[in-house]
C-alpha positions in Angstrom: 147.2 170.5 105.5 150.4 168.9 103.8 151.9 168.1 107.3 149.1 166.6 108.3 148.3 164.4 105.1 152.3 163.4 105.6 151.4 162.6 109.1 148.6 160.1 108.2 150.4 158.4 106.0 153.5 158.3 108.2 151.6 156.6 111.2 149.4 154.3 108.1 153.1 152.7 106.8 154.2 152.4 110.5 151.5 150.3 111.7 151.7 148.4 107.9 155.5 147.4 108.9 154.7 146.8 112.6 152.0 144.1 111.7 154.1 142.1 109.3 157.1 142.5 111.2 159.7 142.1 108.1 159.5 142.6 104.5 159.6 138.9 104.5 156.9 138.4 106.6 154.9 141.3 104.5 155.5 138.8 101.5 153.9 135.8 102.9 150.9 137.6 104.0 150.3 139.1 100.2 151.1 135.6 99.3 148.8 134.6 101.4 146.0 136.6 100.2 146.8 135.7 96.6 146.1 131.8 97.5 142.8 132.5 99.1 141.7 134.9 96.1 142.9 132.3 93.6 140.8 129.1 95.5 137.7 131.6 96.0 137.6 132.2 92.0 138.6 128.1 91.5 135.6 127.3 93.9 133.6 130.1 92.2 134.2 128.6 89.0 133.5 125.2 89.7 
């Protein structure tokens, strides 16, 4: 059960790091998502 639960989470980080590339690129895309949260509540707001 462990090595399969370390398994999981192995292949989830993989494909995390694959998709952004570099931590770089892993720190525009949270940035990213920070903008769009921050105009959605600014246009909620309004």
């Amino acid at each position: 059960m462990r090595t399969m639960k370390l398994l999981l989470i192995s292949m989830l980080l993989v494909g995390v790091l694959a998709g952004c590339g570099t931590v770089n690129g892993a720190g525009h895309d949270i940035s990213s998502a920070g903008h769009v949260i921050s105009n959605s509540a600014q246009e909620a707001s309004r």
